[in-house]
N, C-alpha and C positions, 0 to 999 in steps of 0.2 A: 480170539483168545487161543494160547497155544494149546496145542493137545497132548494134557498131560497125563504121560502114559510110560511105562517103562523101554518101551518098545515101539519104534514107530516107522512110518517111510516118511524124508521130508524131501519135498521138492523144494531149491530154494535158485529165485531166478534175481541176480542184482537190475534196480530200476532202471538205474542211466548207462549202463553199458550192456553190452559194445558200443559202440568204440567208445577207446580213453578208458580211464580209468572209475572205478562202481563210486566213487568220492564226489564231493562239490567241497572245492577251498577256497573263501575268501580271507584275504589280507585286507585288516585295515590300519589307518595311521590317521588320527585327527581328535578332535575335542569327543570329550566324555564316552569312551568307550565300553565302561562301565555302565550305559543306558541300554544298549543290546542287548543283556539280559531280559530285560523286560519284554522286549519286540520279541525275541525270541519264541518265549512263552507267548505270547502272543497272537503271533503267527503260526504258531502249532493248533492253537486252537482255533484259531479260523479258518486257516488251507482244510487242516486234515479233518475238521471238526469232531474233535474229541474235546473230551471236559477236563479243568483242571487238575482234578482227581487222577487222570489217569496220565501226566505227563509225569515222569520218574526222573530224580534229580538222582545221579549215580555221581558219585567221585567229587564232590561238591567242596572247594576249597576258596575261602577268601581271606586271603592277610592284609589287613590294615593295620598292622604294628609296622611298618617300615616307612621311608620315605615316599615308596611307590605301591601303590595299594595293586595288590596281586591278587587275580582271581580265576579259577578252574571249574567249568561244567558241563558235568557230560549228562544231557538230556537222553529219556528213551519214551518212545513212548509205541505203543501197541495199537494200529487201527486193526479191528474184527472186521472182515469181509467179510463172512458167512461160517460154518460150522468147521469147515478144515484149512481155511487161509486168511490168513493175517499182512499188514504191513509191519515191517518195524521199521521206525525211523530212530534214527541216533542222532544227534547233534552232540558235538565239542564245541565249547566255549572256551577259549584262556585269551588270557594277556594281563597287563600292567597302567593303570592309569598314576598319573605322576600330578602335583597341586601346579597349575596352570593362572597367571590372571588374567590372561586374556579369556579363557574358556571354564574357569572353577577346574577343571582335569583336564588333561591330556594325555594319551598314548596309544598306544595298541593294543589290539585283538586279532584272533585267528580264528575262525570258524571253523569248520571242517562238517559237513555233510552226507550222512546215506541212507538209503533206503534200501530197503529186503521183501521180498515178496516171498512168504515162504506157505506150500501148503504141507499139511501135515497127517496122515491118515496113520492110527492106532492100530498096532498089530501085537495088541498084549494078550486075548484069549487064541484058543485050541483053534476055532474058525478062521477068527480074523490072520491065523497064519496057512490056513488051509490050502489047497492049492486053487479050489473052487471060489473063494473069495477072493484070491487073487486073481484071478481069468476075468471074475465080473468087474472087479475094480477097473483091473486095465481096460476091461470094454467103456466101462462108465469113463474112467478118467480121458479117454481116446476120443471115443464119438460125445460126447455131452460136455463135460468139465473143459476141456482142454481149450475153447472160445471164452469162457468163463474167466480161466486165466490169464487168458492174453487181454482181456479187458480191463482185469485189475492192473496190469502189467503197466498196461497203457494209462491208467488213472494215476500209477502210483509216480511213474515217469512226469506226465504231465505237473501234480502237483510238486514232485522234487523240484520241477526249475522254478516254476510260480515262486517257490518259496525263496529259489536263489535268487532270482529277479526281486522278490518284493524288499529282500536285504540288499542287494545292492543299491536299489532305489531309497531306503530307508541310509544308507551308508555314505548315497553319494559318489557311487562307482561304476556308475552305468556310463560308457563310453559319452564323449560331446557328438554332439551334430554340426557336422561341418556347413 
């Protein structure tokens, strides 16, 4: 959970980059687009296992008054690593599914993907901005924390692609085997 404080130091490391860009963007084009939604939530909570409760639908927009039913979601959701670092993953959801008879719907969607690794240490009292507590921290954060990080770093990476792989497989967009 973030550390909420008026005052704080954050370290904040993107998952998948370097190299390329901190992003995962799938394009799709095919029947019921409009079901991704569901895998979405889904896969949030089985990759990163957190509970329902804690996936946050921000910016959430769906028209079915038109011909082509339009739909926008931007997931976020918070994993807790421990007392100062968190994941945050973001997921965007949009596109347009159009009335289809061969498939009930058809259209598209655009995913868009990241993850954050941020840690966060509180520097709101007289101490925590002292110069004494800062010498210790940098020692703690140097020799002890600093492996700790690279761990989640590396968990939070590994599960970002799992999750792109498990949509691309779920979509249908994982290259042929020649």
């Amino acid at each position: 959970m973030p550390v909420f404080a008026r005052t704080k130091l954050m370290i904040h490391d993107d998952c998948i980059a370097p190299p390329g860009p901190n992003y995962i963007t799938l394009d799709y084009s095919g029947p019921n687009p409009q079901n991704i939604y569901k895998k979405i939530r889904e896969l949030l909570m089985s990759i990163w296992k957190v509970g329902v409760d804690e996936i946050r639908e921000k910016e959430v927009s769906w028209d079915r008054t038109t011909a082509a039913e339009k739909f926008k979601v931007k997931f976020e959701v918070v994993k807790d690593m421990d007392t100062f670092t968190f994941i945050l993953i973001t997921v965007d959801f949009e596109g347009e599914a159009k009335h289809s008879r061969q498939f009930g719907k058809e259209g598209t969607a655009k995913i868009t993907m990241e993850s954050v690794l941020r840690t966060e240490y509180p520097q709101d009292t007289l101490y925590q901005r002292s110069l004494l507590y800062e010498m210790f921290r940098t020692f703690y954060h140097k020799l002890i924390y600093e492996d700790t990080r690279k761990k989640y770093l590396r968990q939070c990476k590994e599960e970002t692609l799992r999750m792109q792989e498990e949509l691309k497989s779920f979509l249908n967009l994982l290259p042929k085997s020649v």
